[in-house]
C-alpha positions in Angstrom: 12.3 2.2 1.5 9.9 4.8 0.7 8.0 6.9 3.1 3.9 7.6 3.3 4.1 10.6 2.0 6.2 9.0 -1.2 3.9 6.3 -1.3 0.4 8.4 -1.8 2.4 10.2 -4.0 3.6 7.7 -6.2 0.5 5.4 -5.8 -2.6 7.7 -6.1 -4.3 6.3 -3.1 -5.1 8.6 0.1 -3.5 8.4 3.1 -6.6 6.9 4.7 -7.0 4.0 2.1 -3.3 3.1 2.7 -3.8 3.1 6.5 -7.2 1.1 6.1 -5.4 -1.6 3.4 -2.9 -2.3 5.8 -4.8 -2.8 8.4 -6.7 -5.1 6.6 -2.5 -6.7 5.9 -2.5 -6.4 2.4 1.2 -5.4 3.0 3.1 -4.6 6.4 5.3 -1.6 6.1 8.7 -1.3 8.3 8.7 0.7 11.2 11.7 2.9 12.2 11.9 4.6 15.1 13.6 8.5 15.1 13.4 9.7 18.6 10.2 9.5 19.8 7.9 8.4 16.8 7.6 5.7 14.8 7.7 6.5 11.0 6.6 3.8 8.5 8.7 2.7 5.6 7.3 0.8 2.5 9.5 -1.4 -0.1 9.2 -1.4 -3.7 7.1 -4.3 -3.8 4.8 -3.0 -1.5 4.4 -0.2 -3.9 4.0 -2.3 -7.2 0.9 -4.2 -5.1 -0.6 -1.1 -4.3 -0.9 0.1 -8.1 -2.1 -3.0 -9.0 -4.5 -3.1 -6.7 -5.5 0.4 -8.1 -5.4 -0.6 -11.6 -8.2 -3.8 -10.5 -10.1 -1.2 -8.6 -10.6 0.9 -11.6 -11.4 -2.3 -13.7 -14.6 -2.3 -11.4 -13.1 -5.0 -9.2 -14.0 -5.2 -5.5 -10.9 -4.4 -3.3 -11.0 -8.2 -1.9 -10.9 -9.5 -5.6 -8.5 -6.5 -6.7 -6.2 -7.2 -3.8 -6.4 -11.1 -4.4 -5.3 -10.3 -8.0 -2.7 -8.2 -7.6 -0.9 -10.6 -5.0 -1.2 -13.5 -7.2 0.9 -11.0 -9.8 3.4 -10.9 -7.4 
């Protein structure tokens, strides 16, 4: 599992757009809980979707069609 930090890294996308694309459950991280907060964990696929759903988004598809796309990759 990879954190948000490693995901905007890897992926190019901002924090914000990851937090907006999930809510919108293009993908549902993992939550773990250390002490009192609740960190999010993302898996490999999750990753993968994401920079697909870049690539389509730079192709000049809308993020409905690029996300749409990218899960029917997976």
């Amino acid at each position: 599992y990879l954190s948000t930090s490693d995901v905007v890294r890897e992926t190019g996308v901002t924090l914000r757009q990851l937090y907006y694309w999930e809510s919108l459950g293009m993908f549902e991280p993992k939550y773990e809980k250390f002490g009192l907060r609740m960190y999010r964990r993302y898996r490999m696929k999750d990753v993968e979707l994401i920079k697909n759903i870049v690539k389509y988004l730079k192709e000049g598809f809308n993020l409905q069609t690029a996300a749409r796309k990218a899960k029917d990759e997976s």
